[in-house]
C-alpha positions, -999 to +999 in steps of 0.1 A: -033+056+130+006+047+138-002+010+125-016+026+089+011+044+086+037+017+092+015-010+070+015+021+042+049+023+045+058-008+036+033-009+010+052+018-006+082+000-005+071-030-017+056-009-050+091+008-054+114-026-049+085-040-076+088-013-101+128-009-101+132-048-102+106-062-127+122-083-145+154-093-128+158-130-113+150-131-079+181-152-066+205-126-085+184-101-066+181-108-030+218-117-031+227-080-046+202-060-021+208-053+010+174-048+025+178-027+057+188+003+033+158+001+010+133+003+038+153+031+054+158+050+017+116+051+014+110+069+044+096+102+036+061+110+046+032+107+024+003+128+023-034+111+029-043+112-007-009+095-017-014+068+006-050+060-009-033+057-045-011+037-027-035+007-018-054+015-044-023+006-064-015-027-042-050-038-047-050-032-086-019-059-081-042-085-068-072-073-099-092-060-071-090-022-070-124-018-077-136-037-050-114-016-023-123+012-034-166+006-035-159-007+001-139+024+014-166+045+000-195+024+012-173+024+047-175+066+046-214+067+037-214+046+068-197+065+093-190+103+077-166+108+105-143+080+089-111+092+074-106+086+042-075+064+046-088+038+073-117+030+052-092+027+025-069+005+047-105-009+063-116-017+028-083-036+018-081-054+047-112-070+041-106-075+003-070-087+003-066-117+029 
């Protein structure tokens, strides 16, 4: 559970340096950024459902949130006892390689 929270994590971040640098050149902005203080700045906890959104989100990126999201809930039909975010995390695992 500790390693889908840290992979979530930095999913989060990765959405949030996306959304506030779409846009910008690259070079100008990894030479402006100092990295260490993003990750640290994004560090609040997320609640299960938020996480979910999250990779549902990352997976829309790639065109393939649909396909996450029929295999995380083909993943809980499976086993009922499944949390909802490993067969999330499961489901984009297997769909984003």
């Amino acid at each position: 559970m500790e390693e889908n929270n840290e992979l979530l994590k930095i999913l989060k971040s990765k959405q949030n340096w996306l959304k506030k640098n779409i846009g910008q050149s690259i070079i100008d902005f990894f030479q402006t950024k100092d990295q260490k203080n993003e990750e640290e700045n994004h560090s609040r906890e997320l609640s299960e459902d938020e996480m979910v959104e999250e990779l549902r989100a990352e997976a829309g990126g790639y065109g393939l949130a649909w396909e996450v999201d029929k295999w995380a809930k083909k993943e809980m039909e499976e086993d009922p006892t499944l949390p909802k975010i490993d067969a999330y995390v499961r489901a984009y695992n297997e769909w984003i390689k």
